[in-house]
C-alpha positions as CSV (number, residue, x, y, z in Angstrom):
1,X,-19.8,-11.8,-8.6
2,X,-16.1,-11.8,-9.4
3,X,-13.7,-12.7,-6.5
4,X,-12.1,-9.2,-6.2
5,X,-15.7,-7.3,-5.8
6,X,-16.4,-9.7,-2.8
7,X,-12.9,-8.6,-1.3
8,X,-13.7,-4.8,-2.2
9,X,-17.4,-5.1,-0.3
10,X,-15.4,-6.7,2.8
11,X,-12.9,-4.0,3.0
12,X,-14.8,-1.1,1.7
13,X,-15.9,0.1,5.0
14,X,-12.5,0.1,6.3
15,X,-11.1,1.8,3.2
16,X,-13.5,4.8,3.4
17,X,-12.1,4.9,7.1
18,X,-9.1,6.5,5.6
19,X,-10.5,9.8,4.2
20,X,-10.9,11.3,7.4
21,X,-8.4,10.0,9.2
22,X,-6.1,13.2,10.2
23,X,-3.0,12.1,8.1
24,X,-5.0,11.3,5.1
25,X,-6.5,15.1,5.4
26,X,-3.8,16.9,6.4
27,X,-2.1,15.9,2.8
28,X,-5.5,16.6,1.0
29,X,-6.0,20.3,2.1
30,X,-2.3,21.3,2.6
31,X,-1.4,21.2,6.4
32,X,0.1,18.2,7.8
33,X,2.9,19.3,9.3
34,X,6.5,18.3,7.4
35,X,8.0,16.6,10.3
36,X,5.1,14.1,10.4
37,X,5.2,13.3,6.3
38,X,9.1,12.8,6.9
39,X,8.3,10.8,9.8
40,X,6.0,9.0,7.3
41,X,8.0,8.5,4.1
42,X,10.5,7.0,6.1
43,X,8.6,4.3,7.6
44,X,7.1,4.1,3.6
45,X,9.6,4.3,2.4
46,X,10.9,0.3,4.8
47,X,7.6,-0.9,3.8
48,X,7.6,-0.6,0.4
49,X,10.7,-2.8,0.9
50,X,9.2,-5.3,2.2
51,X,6.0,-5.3,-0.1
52,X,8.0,-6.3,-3.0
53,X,9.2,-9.3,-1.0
54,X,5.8,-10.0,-1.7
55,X,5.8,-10.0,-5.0
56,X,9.3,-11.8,-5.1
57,X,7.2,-14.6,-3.3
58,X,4.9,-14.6,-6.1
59,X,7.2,-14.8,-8.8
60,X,8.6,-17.7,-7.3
61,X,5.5,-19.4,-7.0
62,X,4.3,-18.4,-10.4
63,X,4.2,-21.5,-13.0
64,X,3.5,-19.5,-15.9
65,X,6.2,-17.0,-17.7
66,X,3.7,-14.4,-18.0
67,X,2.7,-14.7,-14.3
68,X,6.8,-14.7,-13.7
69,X,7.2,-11.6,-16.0
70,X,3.7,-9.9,-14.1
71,X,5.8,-10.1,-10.6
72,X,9.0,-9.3,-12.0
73,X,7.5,-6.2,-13.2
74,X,4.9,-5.4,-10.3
75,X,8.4,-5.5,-8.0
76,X,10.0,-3.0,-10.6
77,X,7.4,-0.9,-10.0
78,X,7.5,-0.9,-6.3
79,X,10.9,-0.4,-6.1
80,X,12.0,2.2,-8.6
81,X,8.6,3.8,-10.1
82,X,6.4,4.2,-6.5
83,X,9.7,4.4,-4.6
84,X,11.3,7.1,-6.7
85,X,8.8,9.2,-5.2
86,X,10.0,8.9,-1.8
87,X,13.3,9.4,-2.6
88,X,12.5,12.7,-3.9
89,X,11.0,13.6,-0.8
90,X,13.3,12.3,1.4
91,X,16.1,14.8,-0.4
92,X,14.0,17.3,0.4
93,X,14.1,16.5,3.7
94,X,18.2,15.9,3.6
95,X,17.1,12.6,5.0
96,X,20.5,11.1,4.3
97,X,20.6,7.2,3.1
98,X,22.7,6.6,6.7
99,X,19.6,7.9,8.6
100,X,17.0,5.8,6.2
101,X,19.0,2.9,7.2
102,X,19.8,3.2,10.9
103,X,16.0,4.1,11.7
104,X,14.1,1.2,13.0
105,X,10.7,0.2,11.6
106,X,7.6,1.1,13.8
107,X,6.2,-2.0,15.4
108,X,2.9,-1.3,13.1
109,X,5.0,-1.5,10.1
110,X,6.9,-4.6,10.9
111,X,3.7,-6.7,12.0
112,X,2.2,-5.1,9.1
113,X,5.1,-6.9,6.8
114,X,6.0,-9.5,8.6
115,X,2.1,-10.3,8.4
116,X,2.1,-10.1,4.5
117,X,5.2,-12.0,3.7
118,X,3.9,-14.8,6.2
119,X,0.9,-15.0,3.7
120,X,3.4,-15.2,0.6
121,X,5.1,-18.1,2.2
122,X,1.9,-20.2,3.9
123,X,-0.4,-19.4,0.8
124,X,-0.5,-19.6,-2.8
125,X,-0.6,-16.5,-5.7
126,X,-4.6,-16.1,-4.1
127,X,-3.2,-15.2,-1.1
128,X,-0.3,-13.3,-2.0
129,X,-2.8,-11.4,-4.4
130,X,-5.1,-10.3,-1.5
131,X,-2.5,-9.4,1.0
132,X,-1.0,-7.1,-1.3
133,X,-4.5,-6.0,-2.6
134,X,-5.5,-3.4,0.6
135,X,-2.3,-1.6,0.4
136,X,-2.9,-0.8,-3.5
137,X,-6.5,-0.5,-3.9
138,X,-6.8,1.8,-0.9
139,X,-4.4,4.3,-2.1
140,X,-6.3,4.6,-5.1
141,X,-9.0,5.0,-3.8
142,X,-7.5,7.9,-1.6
143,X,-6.3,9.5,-4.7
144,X,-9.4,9.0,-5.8
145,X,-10.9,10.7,-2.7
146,X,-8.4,13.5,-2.8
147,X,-9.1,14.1,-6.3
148,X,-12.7,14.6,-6.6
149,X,-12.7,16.7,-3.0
150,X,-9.7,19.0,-2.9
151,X,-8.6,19.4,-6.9
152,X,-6.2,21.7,-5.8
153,X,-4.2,19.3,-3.9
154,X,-2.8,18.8,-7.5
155,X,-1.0,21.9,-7.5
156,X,-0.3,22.1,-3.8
157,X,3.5,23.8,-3.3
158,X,4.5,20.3,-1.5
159,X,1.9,17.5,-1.7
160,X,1.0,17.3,-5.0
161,X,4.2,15.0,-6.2
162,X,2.5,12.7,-3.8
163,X,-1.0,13.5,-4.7
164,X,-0.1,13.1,-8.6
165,X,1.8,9.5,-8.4
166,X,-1.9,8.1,-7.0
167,X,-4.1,9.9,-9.0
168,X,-2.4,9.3,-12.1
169,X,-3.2,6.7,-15.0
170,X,0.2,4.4,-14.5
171,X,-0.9,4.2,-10.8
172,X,-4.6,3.3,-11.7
173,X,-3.6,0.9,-14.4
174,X,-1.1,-0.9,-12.1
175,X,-3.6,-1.4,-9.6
176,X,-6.4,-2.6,-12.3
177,X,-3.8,-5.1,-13.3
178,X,-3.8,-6.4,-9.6
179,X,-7.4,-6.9,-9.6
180,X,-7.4,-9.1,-12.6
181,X,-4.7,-11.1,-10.9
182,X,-6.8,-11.6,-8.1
183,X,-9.7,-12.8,-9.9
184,X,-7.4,-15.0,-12.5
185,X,-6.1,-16.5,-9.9
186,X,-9.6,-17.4,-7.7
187,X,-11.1,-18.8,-10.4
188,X,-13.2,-22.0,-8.9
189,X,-12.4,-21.0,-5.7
190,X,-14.7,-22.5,-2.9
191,X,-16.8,-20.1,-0.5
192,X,-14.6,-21.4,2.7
193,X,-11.5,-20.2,0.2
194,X,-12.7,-17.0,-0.7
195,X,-13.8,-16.0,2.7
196,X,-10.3,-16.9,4.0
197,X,-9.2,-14.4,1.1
198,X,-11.5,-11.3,2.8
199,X,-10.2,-12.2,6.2
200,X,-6.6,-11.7,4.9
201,X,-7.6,-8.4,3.2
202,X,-9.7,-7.1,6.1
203,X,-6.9,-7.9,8.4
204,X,-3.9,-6.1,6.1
205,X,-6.7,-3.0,5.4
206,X,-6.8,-3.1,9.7
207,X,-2.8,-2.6,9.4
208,X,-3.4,0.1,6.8
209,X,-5.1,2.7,9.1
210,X,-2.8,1.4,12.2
211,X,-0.2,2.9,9.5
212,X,-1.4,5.9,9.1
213,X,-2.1,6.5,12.6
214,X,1.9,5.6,13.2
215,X,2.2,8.1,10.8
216,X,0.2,10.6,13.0
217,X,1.8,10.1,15.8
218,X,5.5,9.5,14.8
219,X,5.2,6.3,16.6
220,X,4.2,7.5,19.3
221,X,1.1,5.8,20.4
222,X,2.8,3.1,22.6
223,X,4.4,3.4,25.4
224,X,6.3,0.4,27.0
């Protein structure tokens, strides 16, 4: 059994978590209410910042000019291609760039990050593979969810720009090419190593639904 299937059947059950999760439904059949998606796209909007850190981590540990070339690109991606979708959104909003930047990150999001990019720095490309790994695979699979249950969600009068970036080919391709990173970069790994790997995705696929549940409730869902 390749590497990345054992990581899949360790975070599977979390990852199906999502599809009923409030958030996650609300964009599927139409009704999540605006203010919570702009609540959301913001805080998306600082993590996806931070995830291609990540990847910046990787290319710096990378040995081989393909690998470099791999996180070079997968940071492209995050930043302009995934991102570009936000920004769209946010404009729609008239979310200025001032209020982007002057809004703090939820204390879910920063663990969340902070948490990943501790990974990049104390672990190898294995490690920096699986952290980034739940947040990628699971949103496919969500588009996957989304997809095969509420097809219409594709032509939906304000989702389906969001809907469409994680249902679509690039998006799957992208994330396929993760998963063969994962595995090229396990091979020979020991069972004490791999293990360590589905703790680190189990523990970032925990953050994942502590995300959306930020999401939910604006941030609201801790009171000092």
């Amino acid at each position: 059994m390749k590497v990345s299937e054992r990581l899949y059947q360790a975070a599977l059950p979390i990852w199906e978590s999502y599809y009923t999760h409030p958030f996650v439904q609300g964009i599927a059949d139409g009704s999540l209410e605006h203010e919570k998606f702009a609540f959301y796209m913001i805080q998306d909007h600082k993590y996806l910042l931070q995830y291609a850190k990540v990847f910046a981590l990787g290319l710096i540990r990378a040995e081989k000019e393909s690998d470099m070339r791999m996180f070079s690109s997968l940071i492209t991606e995050t930043l302009d291609t995934e991102n570009a979708v936000h920004q769209s959104y946010l404009a729609k909003f008239g979310i200025t760039r001032e209020k982007i930047d002057t809004t703090p990150m939820c204390l879910n999001n920063e663990s969340y990050t902070n948490y990943m990019i501790s990974i990049g720095f104390k672990g190898g490309l294995a490690e920096i593979a699986a952290a980034v790994l739940a947040c990628s695979w699971s949103y496919k699979l969500i588009g996957d969810y989304i997809e095969k249950n509420y097809p219409e969600s594709k032509q939906d009068e304000f989702y389906a720009n969001w809907v469409n970036t994680y249902t679509s080919e690039e998006y799957r391709s992208c994330n396929d090419d993760m998963i063969e990173m994962c595995d090229r970069f396990t091979e020979n790994f020991s069972e004490e190593q791999i293990q360590n790997l589905e703790n680190i995705v189990k523990i970032c696929s925990k953050y994942e639904y502590q995300f959306w549940d930020m999401a939910w409730t604006q941030g609201e869902s801790y009171t000092p």
